[in-house]
C-alpha positions as CSV (number, residue, x, y, z in Angstrom):
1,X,0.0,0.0,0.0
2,X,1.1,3.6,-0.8
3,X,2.0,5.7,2.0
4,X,0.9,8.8,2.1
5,X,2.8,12.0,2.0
6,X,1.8,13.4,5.1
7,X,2.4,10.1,7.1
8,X,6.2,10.6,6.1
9,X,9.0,12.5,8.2
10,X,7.4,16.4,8.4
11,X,10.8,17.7,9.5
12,X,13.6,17.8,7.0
13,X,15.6,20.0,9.2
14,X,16.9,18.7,12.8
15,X,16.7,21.1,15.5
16,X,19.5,21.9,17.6
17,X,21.3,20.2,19.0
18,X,16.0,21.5,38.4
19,X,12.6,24.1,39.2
20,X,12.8,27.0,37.4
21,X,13.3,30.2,39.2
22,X,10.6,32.8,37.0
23,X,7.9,33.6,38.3
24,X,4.7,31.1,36.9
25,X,2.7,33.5,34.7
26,X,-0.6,32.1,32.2
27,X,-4.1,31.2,33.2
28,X,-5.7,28.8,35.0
29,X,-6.5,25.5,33.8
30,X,-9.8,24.3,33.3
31,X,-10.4,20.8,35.3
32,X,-11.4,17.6,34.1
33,X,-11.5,14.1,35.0
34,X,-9.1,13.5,37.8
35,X,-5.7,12.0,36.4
36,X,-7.2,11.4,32.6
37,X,-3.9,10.1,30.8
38,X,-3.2,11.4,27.7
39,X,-0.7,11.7,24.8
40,X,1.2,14.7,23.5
41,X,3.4,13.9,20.5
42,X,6.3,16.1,19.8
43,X,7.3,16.7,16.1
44,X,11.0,16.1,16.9
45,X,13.9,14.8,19.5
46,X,13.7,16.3,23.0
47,X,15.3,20.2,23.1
48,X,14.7,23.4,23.9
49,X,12.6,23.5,21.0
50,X,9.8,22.7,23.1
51,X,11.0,23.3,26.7
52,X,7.4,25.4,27.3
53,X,5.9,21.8,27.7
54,X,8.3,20.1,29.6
55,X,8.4,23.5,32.1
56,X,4.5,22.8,31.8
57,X,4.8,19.1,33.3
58,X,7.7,20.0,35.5
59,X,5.8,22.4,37.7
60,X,2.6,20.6,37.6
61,X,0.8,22.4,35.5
62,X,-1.4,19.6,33.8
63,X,-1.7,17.7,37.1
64,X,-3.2,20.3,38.8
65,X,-6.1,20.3,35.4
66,X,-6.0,16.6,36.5
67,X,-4.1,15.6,33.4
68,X,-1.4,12.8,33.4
69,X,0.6,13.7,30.4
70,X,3.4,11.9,28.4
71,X,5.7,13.8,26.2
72,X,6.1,11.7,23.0
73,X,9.0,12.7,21.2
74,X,9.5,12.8,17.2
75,X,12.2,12.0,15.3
76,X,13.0,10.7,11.6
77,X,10.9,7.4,12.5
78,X,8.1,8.5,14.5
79,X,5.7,11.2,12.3
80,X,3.5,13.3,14.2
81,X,0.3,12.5,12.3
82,X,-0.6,9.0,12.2
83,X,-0.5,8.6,16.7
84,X,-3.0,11.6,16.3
85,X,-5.1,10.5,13.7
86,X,-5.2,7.2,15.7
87,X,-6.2,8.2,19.4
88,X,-3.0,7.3,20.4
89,X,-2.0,10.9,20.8
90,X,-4.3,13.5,21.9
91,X,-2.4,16.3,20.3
92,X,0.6,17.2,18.4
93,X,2.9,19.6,17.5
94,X,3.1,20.3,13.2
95,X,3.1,23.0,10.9
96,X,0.5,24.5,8.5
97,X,2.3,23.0,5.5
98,X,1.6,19.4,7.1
99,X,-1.5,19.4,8.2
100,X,-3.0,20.9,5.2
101,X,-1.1,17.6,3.4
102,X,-2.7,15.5,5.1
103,X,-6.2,17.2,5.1
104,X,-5.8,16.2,1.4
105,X,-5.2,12.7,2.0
106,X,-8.3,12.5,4.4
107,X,-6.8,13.3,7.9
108,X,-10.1,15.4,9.9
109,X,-7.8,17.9,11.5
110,X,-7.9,21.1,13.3
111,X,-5.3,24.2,14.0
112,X,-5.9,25.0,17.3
113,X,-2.8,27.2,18.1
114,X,-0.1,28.3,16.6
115,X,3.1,28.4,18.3
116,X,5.3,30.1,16.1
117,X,4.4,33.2,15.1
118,X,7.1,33.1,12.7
119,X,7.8,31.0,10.5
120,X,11.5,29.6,11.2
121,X,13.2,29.2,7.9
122,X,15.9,31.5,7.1
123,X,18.8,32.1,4.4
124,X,21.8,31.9,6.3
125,X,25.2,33.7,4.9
126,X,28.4,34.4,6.0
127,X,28.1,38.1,7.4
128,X,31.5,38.8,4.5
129,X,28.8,38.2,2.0
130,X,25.4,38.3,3.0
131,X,22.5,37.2,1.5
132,X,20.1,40.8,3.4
133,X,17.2,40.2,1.2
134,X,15.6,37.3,-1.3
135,X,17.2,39.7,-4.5
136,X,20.5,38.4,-3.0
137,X,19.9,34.9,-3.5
138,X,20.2,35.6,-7.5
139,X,23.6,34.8,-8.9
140,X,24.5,32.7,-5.3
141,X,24.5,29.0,-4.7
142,X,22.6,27.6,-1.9
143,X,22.7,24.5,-0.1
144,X,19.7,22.4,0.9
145,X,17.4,19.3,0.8
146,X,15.9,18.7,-2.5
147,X,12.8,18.5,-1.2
148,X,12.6,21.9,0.4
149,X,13.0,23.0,-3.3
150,X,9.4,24.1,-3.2
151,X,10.1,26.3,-0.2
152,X,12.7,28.7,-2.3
153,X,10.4,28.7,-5.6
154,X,7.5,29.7,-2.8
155,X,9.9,32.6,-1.3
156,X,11.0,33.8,-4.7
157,X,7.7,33.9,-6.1
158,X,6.8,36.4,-3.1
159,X,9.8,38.6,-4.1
160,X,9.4,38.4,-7.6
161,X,13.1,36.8,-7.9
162,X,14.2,34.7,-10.8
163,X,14.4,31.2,-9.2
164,X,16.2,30.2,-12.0
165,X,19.1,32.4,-11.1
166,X,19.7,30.3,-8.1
167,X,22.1,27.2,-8.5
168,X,20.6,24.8,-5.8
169,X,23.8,22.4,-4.0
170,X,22.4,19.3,-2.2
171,X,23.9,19.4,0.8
172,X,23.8,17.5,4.5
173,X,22.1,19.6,7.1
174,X,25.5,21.3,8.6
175,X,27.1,24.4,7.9
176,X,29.9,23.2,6.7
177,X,29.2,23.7,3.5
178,X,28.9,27.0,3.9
179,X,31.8,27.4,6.1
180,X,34.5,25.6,4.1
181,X,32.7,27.7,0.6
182,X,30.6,25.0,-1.2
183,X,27.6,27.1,-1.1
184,X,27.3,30.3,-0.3
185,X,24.4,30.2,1.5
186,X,21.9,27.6,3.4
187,X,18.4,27.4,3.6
188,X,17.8,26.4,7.3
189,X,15.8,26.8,10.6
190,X,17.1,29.9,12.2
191,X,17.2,28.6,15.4
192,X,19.8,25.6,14.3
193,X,22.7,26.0,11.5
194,X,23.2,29.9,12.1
195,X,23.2,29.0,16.0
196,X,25.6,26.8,15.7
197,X,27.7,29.0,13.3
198,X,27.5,31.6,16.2
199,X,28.6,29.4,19.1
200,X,31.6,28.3,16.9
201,X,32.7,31.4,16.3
202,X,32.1,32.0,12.7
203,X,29.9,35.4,11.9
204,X,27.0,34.8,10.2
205,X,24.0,36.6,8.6
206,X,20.5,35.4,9.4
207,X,17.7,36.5,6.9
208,X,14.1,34.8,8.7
209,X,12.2,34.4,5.1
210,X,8.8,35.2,7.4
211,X,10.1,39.0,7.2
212,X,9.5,38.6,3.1
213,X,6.1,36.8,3.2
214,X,6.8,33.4,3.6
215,X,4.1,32.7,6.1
216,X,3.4,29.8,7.0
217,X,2.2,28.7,10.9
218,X,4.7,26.2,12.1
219,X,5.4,24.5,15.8
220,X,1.1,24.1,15.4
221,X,-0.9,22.8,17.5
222,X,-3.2,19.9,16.0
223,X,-5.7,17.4,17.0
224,X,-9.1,15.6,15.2
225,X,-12.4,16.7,14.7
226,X,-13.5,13.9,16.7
227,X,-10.9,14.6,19.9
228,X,-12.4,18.4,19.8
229,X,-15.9,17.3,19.8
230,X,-15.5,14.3,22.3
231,X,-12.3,15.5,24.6
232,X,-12.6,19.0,24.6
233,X,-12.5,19.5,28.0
234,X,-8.9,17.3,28.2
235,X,-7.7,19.6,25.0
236,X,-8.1,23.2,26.9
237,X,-6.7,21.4,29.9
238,X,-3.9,20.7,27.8
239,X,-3.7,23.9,26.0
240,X,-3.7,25.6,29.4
241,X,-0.8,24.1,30.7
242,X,1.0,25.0,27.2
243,X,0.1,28.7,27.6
244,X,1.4,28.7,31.2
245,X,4.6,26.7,30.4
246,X,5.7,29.0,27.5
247,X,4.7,32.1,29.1
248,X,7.2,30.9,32.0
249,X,9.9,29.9,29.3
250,X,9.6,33.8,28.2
251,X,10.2,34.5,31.7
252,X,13.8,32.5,32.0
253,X,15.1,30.9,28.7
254,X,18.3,30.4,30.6
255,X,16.0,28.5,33.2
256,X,14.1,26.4,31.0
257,X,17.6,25.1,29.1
258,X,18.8,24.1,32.6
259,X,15.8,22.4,32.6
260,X,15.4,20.7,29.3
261,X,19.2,19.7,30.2
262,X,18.2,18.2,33.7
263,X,15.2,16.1,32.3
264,X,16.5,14.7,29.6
265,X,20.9,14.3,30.0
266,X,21.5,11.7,27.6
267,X,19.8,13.5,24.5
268,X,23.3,14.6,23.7
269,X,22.5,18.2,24.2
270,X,24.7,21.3,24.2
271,X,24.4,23.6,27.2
272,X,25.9,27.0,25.0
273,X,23.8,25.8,22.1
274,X,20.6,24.9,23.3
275,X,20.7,28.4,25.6
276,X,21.4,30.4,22.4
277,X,18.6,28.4,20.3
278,X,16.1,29.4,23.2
279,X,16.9,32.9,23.4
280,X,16.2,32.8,19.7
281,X,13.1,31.4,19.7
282,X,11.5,34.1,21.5
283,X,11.0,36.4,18.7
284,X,9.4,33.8,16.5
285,X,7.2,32.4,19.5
286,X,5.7,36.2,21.0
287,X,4.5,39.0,19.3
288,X,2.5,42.0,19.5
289,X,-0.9,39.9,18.3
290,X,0.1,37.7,21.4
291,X,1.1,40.4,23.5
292,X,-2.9,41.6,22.8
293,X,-4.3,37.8,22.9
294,X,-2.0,35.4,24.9
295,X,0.3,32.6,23.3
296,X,-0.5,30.7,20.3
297,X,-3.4,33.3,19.2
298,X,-3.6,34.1,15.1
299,X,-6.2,36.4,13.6
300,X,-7.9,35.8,10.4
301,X,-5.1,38.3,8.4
302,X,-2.7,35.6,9.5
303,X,-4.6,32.7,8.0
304,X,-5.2,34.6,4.9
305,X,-1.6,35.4,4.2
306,X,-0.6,31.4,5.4
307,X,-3.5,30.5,2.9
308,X,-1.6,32.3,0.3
309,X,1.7,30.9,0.9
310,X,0.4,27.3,1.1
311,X,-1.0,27.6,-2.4
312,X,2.5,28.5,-3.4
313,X,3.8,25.5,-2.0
314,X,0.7,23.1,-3.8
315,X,-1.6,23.1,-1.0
316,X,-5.0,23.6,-1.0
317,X,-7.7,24.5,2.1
318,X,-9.7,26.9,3.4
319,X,-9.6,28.9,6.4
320,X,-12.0,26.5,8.3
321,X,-9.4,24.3,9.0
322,X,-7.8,27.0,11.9
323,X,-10.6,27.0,14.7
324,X,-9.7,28.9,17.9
325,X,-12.0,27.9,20.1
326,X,-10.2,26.0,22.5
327,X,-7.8,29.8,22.6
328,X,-10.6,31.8,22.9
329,X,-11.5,29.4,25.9
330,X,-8.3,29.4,27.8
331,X,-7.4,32.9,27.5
332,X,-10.9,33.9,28.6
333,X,-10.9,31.8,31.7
């Protein structure tokens, strides 16, 4: 049997690679059955990539909704899709791009928060010859996954740039690369390859293709139609805990590292790294929309310029499949 696209690894890019002291800030969950075990699956290994939730379970946050909750982590064999669309996992963490995938092949999901205000991808450059805007990229070579190709045709069809003036490299996910002058730039995650670049010491330029109109939610929140109808009360409790958690990662990135470092010591992790790669994440995770709504909130402007985007890309849907009623919920309790 065919498998279908969506069911395959979403992540082409790796990320990078104790209590805390702030203050616990965010709303107050709303309670459920006492101790209801449930599933969250992440999209990728354990890091400060999602260090919200594990702040979230460390202080209690979900137990005290009466939520037992197990942090599944993804990884290049364990898609976030199919556990969701299964009951196996309650909710999961994706990205517009994804889900609207696998809404074509079937899947009955809902966006029902958006971590990432900003998209992640980025060109990165050394800063001796920057790539500043997409009208740089013409004339350069640029190393990346094949299959991202869509991705760069997307961001120069924004910025009316001549795709074809791009020579596309296939290269590993490393900026090496770039570094030793194979390419002479990388499509990446902004929070990964440029911040390892910076913690090695090489000076590099960061352009975050969300600040040329490639938008496109990512680090999503998604569950079924059938979870929201039937569990509802289990998803805000779980969407609760998320606000609180993230809103105390704001608080203390330093904190939550020394956390994500603490629970999980054998993922391999890099103290320098993984504190620069939450310090970056900020930006991309608040702004002023949540600064006015809460964490994870989008407005229908948002979905209408993501819309656009995914069409670029070859996705089709429509704006019903964002709902954000469990938001509205949790940052009106």
């Amino acid at each position: 049997m065919k498998t279908a696209p969506w069911i395959q690894r979403r992540h082409i890019l790796a990320s990078g690679g104790a209590a805390l002291g702030a203050a616990a800030l965010g709303l107050r969950a709303r309670p459920v059955l006492a101790q209801s075990a449930v599933s969250f699956q992440l999209s990728w290994l354990h890091s400060t990539q999602f260090a919200g939730s594990y702040i979230a379970q460390d202080r209690g946050f979900w137990q005290e909704a009466g939520l037992e909750v197990t942090l599944q982590p993804g990884g290049p064999n364990a898609p976030v899709e199919p556990p969701v669309v299964s009951g196996s996992a309650l909710m999961g963490i994706s990205a517009a791009d994804y889900t609207a995938a696998a809404v074509e092949q079937g899947a009955p999901f809902k966006i029902i928060g958006v971590a990432m205000q900003n998209n992640p991808f980025a060109i990165a450059s050394l800063t001796e010859n920057p790539v500043n805007v997409p009208a740089d990229l013409e004339g350069k070579r640029i190393g990346m996954a094949l299959a991202n190709t869509p991705v760069l045709q997307a961001l120069c069809a924004l910025n009316d740039v001549d795709f074809d003036a791009i020579e596309i490299v296939p290269t590993q996910y490393s900026p090496q690369p770039l570094v030793t002058g194979e390419v002479e730039c990388l499509l990446c995650w902004a929070t990964d390859l440029p911040v390892a670049m910076t913690v090695q010491g090489v000076d590099n330029t960061t352009m975050l293709m969300a600040d040329h109109g490639y938008a496109v939610h990512s680090q999503t929140y998604i569950v079924t139609e059938d979870s929201l109808a039937n569990r509802r009360d289990e998803i805000v409790a779980l969407m609760s805990g998320e606000v609180r958690g993230w809103d105390a990662y704001r608080e203390d990135t330093d904190a939550a590292t020394d956390l994500t470092l603490a629970m999980f010591p054998d993922a391999g992790l890099d103290l320098e790294t993984q504190r620069l790669q939450a310090e970056r994440q900020v930006p991309l995770m608040f702004s002023d929309l949540t600064e006015a709504n809460g964490f994870g909130w989008w407005t229908d402007e948002t979905v209408a310029a993501n819309l656009e985007t995914l069409g670029l890309l070859g996705r089709e849907v429509s704006a019903d499949l964002w709902d954000r009623s469990v938001l509205e919920e949790v940052h009106s309790a």
